[in-house]
C-alpha positions in Angstrom: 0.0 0.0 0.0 1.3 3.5 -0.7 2.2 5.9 1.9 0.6 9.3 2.0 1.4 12.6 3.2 -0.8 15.2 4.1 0.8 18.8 5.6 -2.2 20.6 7.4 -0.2 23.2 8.8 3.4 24.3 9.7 3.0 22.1 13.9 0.3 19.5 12.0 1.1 16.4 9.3 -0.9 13.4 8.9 0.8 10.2 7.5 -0.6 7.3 6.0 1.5 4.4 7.2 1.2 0.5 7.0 -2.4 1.0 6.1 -3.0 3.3 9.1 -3.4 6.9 9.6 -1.1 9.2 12.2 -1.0 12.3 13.1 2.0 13.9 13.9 3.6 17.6 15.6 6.6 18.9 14.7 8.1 15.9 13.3 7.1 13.5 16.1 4.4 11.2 16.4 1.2 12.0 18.2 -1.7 10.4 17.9 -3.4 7.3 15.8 -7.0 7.9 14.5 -8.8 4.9 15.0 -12.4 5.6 13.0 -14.0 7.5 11.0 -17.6 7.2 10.4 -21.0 6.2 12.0 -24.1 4.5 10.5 -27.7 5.2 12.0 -30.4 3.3 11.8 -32.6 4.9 8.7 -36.0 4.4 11.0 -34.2 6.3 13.7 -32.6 9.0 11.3 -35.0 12.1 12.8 -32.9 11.5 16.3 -29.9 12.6 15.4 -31.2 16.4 14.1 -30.2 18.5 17.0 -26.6 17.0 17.3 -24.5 20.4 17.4 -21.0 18.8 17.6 -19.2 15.9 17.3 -19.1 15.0 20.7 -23.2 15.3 21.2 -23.2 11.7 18.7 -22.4 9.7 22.0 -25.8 10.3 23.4 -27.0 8.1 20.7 -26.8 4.0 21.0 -23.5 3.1 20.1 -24.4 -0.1 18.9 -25.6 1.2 15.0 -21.7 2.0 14.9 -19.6 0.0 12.5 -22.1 -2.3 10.6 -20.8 -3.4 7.7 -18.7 -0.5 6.5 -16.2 -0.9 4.1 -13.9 1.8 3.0 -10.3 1.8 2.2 -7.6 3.4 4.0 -6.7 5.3 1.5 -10.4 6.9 1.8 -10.4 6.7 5.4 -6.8 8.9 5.5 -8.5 11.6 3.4 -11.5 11.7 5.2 -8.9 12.5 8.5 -7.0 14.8 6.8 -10.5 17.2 5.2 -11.0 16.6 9.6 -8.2 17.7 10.5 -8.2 20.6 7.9 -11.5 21.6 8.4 -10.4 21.9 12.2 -7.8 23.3 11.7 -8.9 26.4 9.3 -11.7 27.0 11.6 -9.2 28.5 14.6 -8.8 25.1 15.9 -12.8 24.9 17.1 -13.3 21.9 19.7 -16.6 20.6 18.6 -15.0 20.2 15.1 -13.1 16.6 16.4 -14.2 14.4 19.3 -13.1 16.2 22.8 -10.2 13.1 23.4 -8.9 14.4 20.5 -9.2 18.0 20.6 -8.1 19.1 23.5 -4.5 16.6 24.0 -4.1 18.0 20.2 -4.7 21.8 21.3 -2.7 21.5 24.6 0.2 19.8 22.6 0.2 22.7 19.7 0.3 24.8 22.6 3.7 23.6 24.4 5.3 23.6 20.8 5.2 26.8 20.2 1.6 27.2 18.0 0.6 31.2 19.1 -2.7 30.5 17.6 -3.7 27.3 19.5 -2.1 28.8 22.4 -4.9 32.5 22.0 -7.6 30.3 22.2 -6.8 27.2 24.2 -8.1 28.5 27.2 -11.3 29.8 25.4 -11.9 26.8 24.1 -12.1 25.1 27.6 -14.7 27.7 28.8 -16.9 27.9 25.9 -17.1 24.4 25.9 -17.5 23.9 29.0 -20.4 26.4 29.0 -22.2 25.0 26.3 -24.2 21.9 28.9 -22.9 19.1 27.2 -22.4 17.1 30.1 -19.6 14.5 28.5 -18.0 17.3 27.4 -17.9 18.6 31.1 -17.1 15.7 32.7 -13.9 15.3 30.6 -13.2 18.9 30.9 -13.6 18.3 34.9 -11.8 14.4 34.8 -8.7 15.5 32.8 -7.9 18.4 34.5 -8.4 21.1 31.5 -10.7 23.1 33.6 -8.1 23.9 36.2 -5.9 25.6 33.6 -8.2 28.8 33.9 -7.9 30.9 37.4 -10.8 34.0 38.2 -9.6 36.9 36.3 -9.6 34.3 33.1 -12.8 33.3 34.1 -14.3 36.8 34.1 -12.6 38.0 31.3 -13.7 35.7 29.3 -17.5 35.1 30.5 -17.3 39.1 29.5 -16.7 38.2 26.4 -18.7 35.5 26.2 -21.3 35.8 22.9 -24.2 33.3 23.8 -24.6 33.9 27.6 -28.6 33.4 27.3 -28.3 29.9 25.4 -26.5 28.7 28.7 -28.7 26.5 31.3 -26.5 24.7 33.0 -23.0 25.6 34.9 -21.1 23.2 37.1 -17.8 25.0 39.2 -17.6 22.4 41.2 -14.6 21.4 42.9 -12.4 24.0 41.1 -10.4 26.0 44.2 -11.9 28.9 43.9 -11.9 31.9 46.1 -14.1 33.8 44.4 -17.1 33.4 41.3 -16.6 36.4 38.8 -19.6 39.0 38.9 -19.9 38.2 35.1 -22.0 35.1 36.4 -25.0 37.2 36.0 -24.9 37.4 32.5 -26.2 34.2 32.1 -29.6 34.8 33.0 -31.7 31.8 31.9 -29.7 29.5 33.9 -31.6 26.8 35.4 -28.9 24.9 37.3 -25.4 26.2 39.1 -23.2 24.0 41.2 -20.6 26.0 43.3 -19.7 23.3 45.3 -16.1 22.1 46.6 -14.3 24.8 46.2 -13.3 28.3 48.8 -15.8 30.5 48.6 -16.6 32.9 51.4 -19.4 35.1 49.7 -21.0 34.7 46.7 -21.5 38.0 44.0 -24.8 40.3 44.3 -25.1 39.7 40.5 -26.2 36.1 41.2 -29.4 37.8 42.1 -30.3 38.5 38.3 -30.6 34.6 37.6 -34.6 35.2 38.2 -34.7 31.5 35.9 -32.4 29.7 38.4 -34.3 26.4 40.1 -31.1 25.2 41.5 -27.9 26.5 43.2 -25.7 24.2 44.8 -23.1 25.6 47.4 -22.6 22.8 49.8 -19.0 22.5 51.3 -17.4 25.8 50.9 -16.6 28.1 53.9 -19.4 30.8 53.9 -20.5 31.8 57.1 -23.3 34.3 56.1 -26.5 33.9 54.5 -26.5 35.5 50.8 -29.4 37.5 50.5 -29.0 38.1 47.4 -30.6 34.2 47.1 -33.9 36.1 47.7 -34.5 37.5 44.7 -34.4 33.9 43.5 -38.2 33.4 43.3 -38.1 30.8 41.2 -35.9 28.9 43.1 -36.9 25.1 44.0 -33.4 23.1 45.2 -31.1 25.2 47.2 -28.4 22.9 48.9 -26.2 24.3 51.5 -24.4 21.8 54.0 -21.0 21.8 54.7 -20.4 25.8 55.5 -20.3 27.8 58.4 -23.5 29.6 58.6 -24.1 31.5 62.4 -28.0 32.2 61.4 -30.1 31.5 58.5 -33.0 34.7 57.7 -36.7 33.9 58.6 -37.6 33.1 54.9 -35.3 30.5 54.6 -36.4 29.0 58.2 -40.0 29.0 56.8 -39.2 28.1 53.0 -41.4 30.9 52.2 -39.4 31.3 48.8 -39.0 28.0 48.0 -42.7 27.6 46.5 -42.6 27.3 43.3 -44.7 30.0 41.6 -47.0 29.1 38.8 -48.5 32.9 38.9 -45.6 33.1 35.9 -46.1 36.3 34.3 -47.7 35.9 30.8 -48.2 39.6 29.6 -46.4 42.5 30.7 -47.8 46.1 29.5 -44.9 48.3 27.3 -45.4 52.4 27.7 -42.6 53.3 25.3 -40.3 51.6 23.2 -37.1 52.4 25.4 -38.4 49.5 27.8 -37.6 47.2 24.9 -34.0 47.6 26.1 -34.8 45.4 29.2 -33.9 42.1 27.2 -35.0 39.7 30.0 -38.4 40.8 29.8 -38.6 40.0 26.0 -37.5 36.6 25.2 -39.8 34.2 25.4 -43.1 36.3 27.0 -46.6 37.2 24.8 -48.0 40.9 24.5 -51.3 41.8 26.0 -53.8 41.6 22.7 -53.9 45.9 23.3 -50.8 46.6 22.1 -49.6 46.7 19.1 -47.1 43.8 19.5 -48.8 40.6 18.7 -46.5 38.2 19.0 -42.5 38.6 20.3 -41.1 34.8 20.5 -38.0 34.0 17.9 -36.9 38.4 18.3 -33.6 38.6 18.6 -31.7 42.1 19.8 -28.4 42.9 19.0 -27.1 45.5 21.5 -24.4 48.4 21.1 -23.4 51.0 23.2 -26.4 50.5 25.9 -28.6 50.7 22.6 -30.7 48.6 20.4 -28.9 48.2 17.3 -30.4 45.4 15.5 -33.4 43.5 15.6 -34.7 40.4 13.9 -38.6 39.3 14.0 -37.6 36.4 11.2 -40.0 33.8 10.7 -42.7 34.9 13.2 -45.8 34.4 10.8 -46.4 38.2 11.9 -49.5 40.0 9.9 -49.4 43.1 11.2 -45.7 45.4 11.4 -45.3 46.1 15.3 -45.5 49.8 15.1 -44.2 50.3 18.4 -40.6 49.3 16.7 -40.7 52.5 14.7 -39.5 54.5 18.1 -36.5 52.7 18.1 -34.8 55.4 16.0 -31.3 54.9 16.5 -31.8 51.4 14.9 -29.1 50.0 12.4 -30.4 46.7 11.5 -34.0 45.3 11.1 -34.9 42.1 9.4 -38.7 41.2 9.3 -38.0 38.4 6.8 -40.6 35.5 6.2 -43.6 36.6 8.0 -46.9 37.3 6.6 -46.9 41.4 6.0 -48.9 42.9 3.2 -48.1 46.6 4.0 -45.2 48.2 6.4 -46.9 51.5 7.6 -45.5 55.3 7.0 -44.0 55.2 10.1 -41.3 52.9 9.4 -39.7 56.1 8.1 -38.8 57.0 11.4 -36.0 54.7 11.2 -33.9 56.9 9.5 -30.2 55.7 10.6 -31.1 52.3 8.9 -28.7 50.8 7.0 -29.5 47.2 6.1 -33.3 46.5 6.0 -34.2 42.4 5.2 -38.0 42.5 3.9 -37.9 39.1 2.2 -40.6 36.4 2.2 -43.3 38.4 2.5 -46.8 39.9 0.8 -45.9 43.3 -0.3 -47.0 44.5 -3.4 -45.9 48.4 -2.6 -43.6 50.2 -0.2 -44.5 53.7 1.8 -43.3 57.0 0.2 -41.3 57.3 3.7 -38.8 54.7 2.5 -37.2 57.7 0.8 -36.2 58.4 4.7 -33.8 56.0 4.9 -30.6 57.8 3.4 -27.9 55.8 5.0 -29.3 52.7 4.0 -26.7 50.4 2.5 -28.5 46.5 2.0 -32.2 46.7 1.2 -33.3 43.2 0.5 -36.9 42.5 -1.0 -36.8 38.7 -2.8 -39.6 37.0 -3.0 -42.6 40.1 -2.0 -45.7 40.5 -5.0 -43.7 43.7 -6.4 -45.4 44.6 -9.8 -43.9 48.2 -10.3 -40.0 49.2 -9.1 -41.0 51.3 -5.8 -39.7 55.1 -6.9 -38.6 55.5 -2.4 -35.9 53.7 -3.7 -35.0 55.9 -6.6 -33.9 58.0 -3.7 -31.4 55.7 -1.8 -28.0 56.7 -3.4 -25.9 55.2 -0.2 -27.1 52.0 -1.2 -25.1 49.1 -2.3 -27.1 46.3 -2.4 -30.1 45.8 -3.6 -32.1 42.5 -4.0 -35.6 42.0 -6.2 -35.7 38.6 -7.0 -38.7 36.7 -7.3 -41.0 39.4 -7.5 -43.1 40.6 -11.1 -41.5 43.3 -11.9 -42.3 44.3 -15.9 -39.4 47.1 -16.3 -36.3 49.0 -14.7 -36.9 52.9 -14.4 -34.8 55.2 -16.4 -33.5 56.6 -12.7 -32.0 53.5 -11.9 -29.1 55.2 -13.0 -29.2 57.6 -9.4 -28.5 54.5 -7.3 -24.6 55.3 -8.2 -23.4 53.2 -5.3 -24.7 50.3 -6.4 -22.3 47.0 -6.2 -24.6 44.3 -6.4 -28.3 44.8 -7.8 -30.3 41.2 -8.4 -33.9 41.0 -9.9 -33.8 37.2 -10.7 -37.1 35.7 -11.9 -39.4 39.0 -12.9 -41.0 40.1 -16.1 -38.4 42.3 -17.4 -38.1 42.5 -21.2 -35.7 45.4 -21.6 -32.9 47.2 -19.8 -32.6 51.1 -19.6 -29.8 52.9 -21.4 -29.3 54.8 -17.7 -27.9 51.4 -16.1 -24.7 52.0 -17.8 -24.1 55.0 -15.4 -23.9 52.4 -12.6 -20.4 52.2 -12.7 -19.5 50.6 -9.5 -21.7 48.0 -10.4 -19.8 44.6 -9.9 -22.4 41.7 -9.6 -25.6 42.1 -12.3 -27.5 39.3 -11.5 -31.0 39.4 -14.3 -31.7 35.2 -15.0 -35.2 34.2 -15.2 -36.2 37.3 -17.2 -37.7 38.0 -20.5 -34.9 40.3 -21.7 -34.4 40.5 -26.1 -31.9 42.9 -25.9 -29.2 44.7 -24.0 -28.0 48.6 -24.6 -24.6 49.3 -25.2 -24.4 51.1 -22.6 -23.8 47.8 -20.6 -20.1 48.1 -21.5 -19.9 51.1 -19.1 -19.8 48.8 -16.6 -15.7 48.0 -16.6 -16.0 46.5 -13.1 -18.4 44.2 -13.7 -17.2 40.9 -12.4 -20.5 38.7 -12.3 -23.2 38.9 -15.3 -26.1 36.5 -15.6 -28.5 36.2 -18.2 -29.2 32.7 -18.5 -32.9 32.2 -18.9 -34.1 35.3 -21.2 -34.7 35.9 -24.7 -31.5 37.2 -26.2 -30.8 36.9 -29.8 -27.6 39.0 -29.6 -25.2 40.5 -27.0 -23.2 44.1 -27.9 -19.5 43.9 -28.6 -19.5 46.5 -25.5 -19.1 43.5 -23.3 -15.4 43.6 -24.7 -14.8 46.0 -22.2 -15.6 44.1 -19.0 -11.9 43.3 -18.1 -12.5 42.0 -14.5 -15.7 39.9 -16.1 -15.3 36.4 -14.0 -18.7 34.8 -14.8 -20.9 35.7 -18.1 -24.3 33.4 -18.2 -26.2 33.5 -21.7 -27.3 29.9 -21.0 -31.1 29.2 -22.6 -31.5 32.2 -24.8 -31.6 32.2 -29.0 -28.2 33.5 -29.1 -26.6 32.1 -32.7 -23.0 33.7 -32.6 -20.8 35.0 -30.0 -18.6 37.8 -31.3 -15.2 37.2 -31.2 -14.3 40.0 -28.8 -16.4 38.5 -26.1 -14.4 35.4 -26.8 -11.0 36.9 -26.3 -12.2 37.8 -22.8 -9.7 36.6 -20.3 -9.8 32.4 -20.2 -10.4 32.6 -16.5 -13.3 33.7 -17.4 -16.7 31.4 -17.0 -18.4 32.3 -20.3 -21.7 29.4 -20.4 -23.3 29.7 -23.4 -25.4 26.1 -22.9 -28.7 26.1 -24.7 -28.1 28.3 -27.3 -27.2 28.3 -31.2 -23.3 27.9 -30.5 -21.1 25.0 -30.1 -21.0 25.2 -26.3 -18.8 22.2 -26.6 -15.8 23.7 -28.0 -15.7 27.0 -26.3 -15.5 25.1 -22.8 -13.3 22.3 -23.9 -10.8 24.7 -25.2 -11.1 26.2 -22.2 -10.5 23.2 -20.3 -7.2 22.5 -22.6 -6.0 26.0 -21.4 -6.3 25.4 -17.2 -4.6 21.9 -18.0 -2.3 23.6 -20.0 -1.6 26.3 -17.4 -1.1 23.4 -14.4 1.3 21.7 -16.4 3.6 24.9 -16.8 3.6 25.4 -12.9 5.0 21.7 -12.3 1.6 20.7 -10.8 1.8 17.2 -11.0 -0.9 16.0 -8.0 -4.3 18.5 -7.5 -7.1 18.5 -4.9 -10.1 20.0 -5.2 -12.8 20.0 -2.8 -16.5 19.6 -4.3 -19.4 19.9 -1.2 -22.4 17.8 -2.3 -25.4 18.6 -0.8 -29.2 17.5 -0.7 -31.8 15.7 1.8 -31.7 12.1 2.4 -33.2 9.6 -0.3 -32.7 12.2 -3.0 -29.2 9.8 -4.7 -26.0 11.8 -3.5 -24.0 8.6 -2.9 -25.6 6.4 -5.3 -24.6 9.5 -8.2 -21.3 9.4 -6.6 -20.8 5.6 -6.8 -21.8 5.5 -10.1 -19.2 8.3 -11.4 -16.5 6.9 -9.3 -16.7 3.2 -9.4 -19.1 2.7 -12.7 -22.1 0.9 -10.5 -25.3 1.6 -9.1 -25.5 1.3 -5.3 -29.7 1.7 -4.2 -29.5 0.9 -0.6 -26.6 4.1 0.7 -25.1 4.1 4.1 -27.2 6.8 5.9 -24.3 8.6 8.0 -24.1 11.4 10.6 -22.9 14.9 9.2 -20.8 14.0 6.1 -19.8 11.2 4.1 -15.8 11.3 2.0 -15.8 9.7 -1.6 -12.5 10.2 -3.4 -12.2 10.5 -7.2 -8.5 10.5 -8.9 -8.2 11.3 -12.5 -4.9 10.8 -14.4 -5.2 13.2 -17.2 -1.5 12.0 -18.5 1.7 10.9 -16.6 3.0 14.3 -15.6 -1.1 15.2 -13.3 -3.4 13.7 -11.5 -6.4 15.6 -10.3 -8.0 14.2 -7.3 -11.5 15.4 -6.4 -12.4 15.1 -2.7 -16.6 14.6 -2.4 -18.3 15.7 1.2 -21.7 14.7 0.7 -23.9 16.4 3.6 -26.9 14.0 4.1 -29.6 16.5 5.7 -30.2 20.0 5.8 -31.5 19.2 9.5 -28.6 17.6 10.6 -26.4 19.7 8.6 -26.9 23.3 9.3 -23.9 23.3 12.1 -21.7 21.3 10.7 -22.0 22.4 7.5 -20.4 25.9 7.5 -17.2 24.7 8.8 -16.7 21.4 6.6 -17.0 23.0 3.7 -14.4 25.9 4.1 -12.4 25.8 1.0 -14.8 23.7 -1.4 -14.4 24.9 -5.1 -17.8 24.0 -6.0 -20.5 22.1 -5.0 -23.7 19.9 -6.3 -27.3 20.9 -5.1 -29.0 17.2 -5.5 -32.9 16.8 -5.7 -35.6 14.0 -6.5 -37.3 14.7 -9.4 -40.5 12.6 -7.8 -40.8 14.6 -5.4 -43.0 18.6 -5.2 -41.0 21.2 -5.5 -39.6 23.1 -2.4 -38.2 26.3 -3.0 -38.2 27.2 0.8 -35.8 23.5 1.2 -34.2 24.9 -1.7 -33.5 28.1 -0.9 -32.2 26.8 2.9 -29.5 24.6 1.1 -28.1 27.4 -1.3 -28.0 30.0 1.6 -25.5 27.0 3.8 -23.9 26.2 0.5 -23.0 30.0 -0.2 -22.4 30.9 3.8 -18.7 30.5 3.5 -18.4 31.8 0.4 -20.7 34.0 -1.7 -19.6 32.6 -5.1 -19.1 29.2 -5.2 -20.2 27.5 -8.4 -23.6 25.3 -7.7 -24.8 23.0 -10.1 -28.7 21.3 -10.0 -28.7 17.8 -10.1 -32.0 16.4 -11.1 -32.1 12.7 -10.1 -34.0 9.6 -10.9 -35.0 9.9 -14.2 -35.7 6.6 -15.1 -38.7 6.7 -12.7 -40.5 8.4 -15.9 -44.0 7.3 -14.4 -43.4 9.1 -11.0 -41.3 12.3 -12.6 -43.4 15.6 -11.2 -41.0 18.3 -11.6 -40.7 19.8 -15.2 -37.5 21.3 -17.3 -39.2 24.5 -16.1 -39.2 23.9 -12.5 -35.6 23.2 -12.9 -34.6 26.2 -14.8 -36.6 28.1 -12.4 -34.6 27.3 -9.3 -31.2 27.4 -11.4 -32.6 30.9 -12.1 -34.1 32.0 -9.5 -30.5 31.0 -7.4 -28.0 31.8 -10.2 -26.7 28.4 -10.7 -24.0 27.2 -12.8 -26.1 24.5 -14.6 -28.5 21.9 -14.4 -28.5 18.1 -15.4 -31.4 15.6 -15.1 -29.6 12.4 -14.4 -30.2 9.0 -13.4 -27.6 6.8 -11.2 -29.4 3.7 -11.7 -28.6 4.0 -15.5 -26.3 6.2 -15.3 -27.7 8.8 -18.2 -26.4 12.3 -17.8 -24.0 11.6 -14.7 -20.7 11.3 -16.4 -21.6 14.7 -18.6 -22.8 16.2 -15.3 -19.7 15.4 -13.3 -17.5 16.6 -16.6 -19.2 20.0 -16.1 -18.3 20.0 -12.7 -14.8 19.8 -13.3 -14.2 22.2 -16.2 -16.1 24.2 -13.1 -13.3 23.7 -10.7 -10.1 24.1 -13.2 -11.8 27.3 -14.0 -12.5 28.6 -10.4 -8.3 27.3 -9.7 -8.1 27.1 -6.4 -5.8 23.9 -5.3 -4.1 22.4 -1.9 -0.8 21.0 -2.8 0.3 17.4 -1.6 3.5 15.5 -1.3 
């Protein structure tokens, strides 16, 4: 068997030796990984949805691990290696690699010298330990990591702690201390703190803020006075306190007054002005009394600045009516009221005049209030998918902003003005019924993203060639019978997309356009075929004069569970039809080497994600570094754009651009097919894809031309790791 060598960083290289995988540091040998993947049960498969790291997977039964699965150690070694990568591009995070490994690895980089695992080591330890994963604490708390922290560590870094109000549990037990840090009452929906077994003499007043807490542990220190800061506690139920020094205890805690439970919980509280909405702890989670104009509060999130409200996010709240009382908040930088149910935002949303990014997506509106036209710092207006029939003139008047997003609406035609918005770097309006473009869009020169698929465009003005910073330009999916030779002067053009128009020549100045540029003209009157295998022949070309003789490239494939990933995978790799698929946690590794002649071999490294569920944690981090990636669906099955839409916003979360292609599968079930070539188109328009292929794996039609496209997609995007 060959021997394989895999440099992660300067400290980290993993070796392939004998058939087994080490890791070493610095030159010496650390570690030996001894598995790599688990099977579930497919009838249990809904279980494993909430799993948040890799060390949550041990709450599950242990005994679906390991059933007859077979992969080679050659696969196994670069499924450790995309691990270890992964891990380590993503500053080293803990919940990236089980804790055993993690956190020997992370103490080791730490005495060899590694400044960035030693800026985080300790912050690690505490935000792990503060997450309530109680095998994670336990090993924390058995191995001695949690002593490497003293108080001021502690308090400094619960300071600068970002999810204090996701915490429930905290366990300091048995830790030395002298002292709890006054930061402890930032975590105010804790339910459960142990203090016991260590020194503490007093504990801090902030404690008294943890109006959720139902138990507080402080047995066995060496307190001698009753807190009575544990007063405020009125939701308290356990409170244990042997082993200290108490001279007296106070009259409520001799009668257990306050240790009813009270089930008079409070279940509307009345709001006179909008500045009381900076008193966070009475938000989350409570109801409105039916007389305000607040209906509904649960799912807000606030982000704070300065003592301020800065942000706020009513996402996904099924709201009808806009809560005017929001409108006050005037010093507001953020708002997103995204997927709810609003038909009209009232004038007062004017008010909000220091806005600068506004999310209104996934909603009903068919018109927006003259007093947008307030909103003169406004940067990132975003409107997809609202019932927009005429481009709103407010915005005419927004020349700070930079982004601007329309997609999905039915918009007929872009206003001469257009041309105002002269700040504009990205302007999208996917998927309307636009047939023509104004001459005044040329004057949009800092215009570098022009996103118009889905459209029913016949022409373009030559005015378009204005726009010399242009870098992305999509068109597939209109009506174009010619493009202007003022697309010559797009020098920094990276993508053009005339895919699915009538165009019957491409002028030759649009062809002399740099080769690193992604010209699809697919679905057209040209021979496609040539134009991307020539360019194919010239990133070959150009690997071969750089002595590249072995290249990885990193392909994310993504798509629920039953749709065909692996089965579409096994056929393009091994030539065979697989229908019964290993349903794995997370991720699954397929490897793919093609010789292309003795002097390079291009390896493409598959991560198939098997569920958007089980996916959306993981995800982000795994696929750092992917060159492209596959969006897989089940043509039997109704079309969901909201599923859809989910997938391409975790595909596109680490990087913006990266090239997605549709693949359609199961087409031989012609009996059972429901979605048409026009639902497909939609969603490649509608998401600016980079193509779409209805394939089958069972007989293999389409696969091998779909996986072909994929890789003249990655030699053009040129992004390689380099192996020895």
């Amino acid at each position: 068997m060959s021997e394989r060598t895999f440099v992660i960083n300067e400290f980290i290289t993993v070796k392939l030796e004998n058939g087994k995988t080490i890791i070493y540091i610095k030159g010496k040998q650390f570690w030996q990984c001894k598995y790599l993947l688990f099977q579930i049960n497919t009838d249990r498969v809904e279980e494993y949805d909430s799993i948040n790291s890799i060390d949550e997977i041990e709450k599950f039964d242990r005994s679906d691990q390991f059933k007859n699965i077979k992969i080679s150690p050659e696969t196994e070694f670069w499924g450790h290696c995309s691990n270890l990568q992964a891990w380590a591009e993503n500053n080293y995070d803990t919940r990236l690699l089980h804790r055993s490994l993690a956190f020997p690895l992370l103490k080791k980089l730490v005495e060899v010298g590694d400044m960035k695992a030693k800026k985080i080591f300790k912050e690690e330890i505490v935000r792990r330990y503060t997450r309530g994963n109680q095998t994670v604490v336990n090993y924390l708390h058995k191995e001695g990591y949690i002593r490497e922290l003293n108080f001021h560590e502690w308090d400094v870094l619960f300071h600068e702690f970002q999810e204090p109000l996701k915490i429930t549990n905290l366990n300091f037990s048995n830790l030395n201390l002298d002292e709890i840090p006054n930061s402890i009452g930032l975590f105010k929906n804790l339910v459960e703190l142990d203090l016991s077994k260590n020194n503490l003499t007093s504990i801090p007043m902030s404690i008294g803020n943890l109006k959720k807490l139902k138990s507080l542990n402080l047995s066995n220190n060496n307190i001698t006075e009753f807190p009575k800061v544990i007063e405020k506690l009125n939701n308290l139920e356990d409170l244990e306190l042997n082993g200290n020094r108490f001279n007296d205890l106070p009259e409520s805690i001799k009668t257990l007054n306050f240790f009813k439970f009270r089930r008079d919980k409070l279940d509307c509280i009345e709001i006179d002005d909008a500045e009381t909405l900076v008193h966070l702890e009475l938000l989350i989670g409570r109801k409105f009394s039916k007389n305000e104009k607040i209906h509904r509060y649960l799912g807000m999130e606030f982000t704070v600045n300065q003592r301020q409200i800065s942000g706020i996010s009513i996402y996904n709240c099924k709201l009808r009516t806009f809560p005017e009382v929001l409108t006050n908040l005037s010093y507001l930088e953020t708002v997103d009221i995204g997927n709810n149910n609003f038909k009209r935002l009232p004038q007062s949303i004017g008010n909000l005049k220091n806005l600068k990014r506004f999310m209104i997506q996934n909603n009903f509106l068919k018109q927006l209030p003259e007093s947008f036209s307030n909103f003169s710092r406004l940067v990132d207006l975003d409107l997809e998918n609202n019932q927009l029939t005429i481009f709103p003139d407010a915005i005419l008047t927004l020349t700070q902003l930079e982004q601007l997003n329309l997609n999905n609406n039915k918009i007929q035609k872009l206003p001469n003005a257009i041309g105002n918005l002269k700040s504009l770097r990205l302007l999208s309006v996917t998927s309307n019924h636009i047939e023509s473009l104004p001459i005044s869009i040329g004057k949009l020169q800092l215009l570098e993203e022009l996103y118009l698929c889905g459209n029913k465009i016949q022409n373009l003005p030559e005015s378009i060639g204005n726009l010399d910073r242009l870098e992305q330009f999509w068109l597939n999916g209109n009506y174009l019978k010619e493009i202007p030779n003022s697309i010559k002067n797009h020098k920094s053009l990276r993508v053009l997309n005339l895919e699915r128009n009538s165009i019957k020549k491409i002028p030759e100045e649009i062809l002399r356009l740099s080769p690193s540029t992604f010209l699809n003209v697919d679905n057209n009157y040209v021979d496609s075929y040539t134009i991307r295998l020539n360019s194919n022949e010239y990133f070959l070309n150009k690997l071969k004069k750089k002595n590249k003789s072995k290249i990885i490239y990193k392909i994310v494939v993504a798509g629920e569970n039953g749709v065909g990933k692996s089965s579409l995978l096994r056929r393009y790799i091994e030539g065979v039809f697989s229908p019964s698929p290993i349903v794995s946690i997370g991720t699954d590794f397929n490897v793919k080497k093609i010789e292309v002649d003795q002097s390079l071999t291009i390896t493409l490294l598959f991560w198939e994600f098997k569920n958007i569920g089980r996916s959306r944690y993981m995800f982000p981090y795994y696929s750092k570094g992917a060159q492209a990636a596959i969006l897989a669906i089940d043509l039997t099955k109704d079309l969901n754009m909201k599923l859809i839409q989910r997938w391409v916003g975790l595909l596109r979360l680490e990087r913006e651009s990266i090239p997605i292609i549709l693949f359609a599968n199961k087409l031989d079930l012609k009996d059972h097919i429901v979605l048409k070539k026009r639902d497909l188109y939609n969603i490649v328009d509608s998401f600016c894809l980079f193509g779409m292929y209805r394939t089958s794996a069972k007989l293999g039609v389409n696969v091998e031309k779909a996986f072909n496209r994929l890789l003249f997609t990655v030699l053009r995007d040129g992004f390689f790791h380099k192996i020895s």
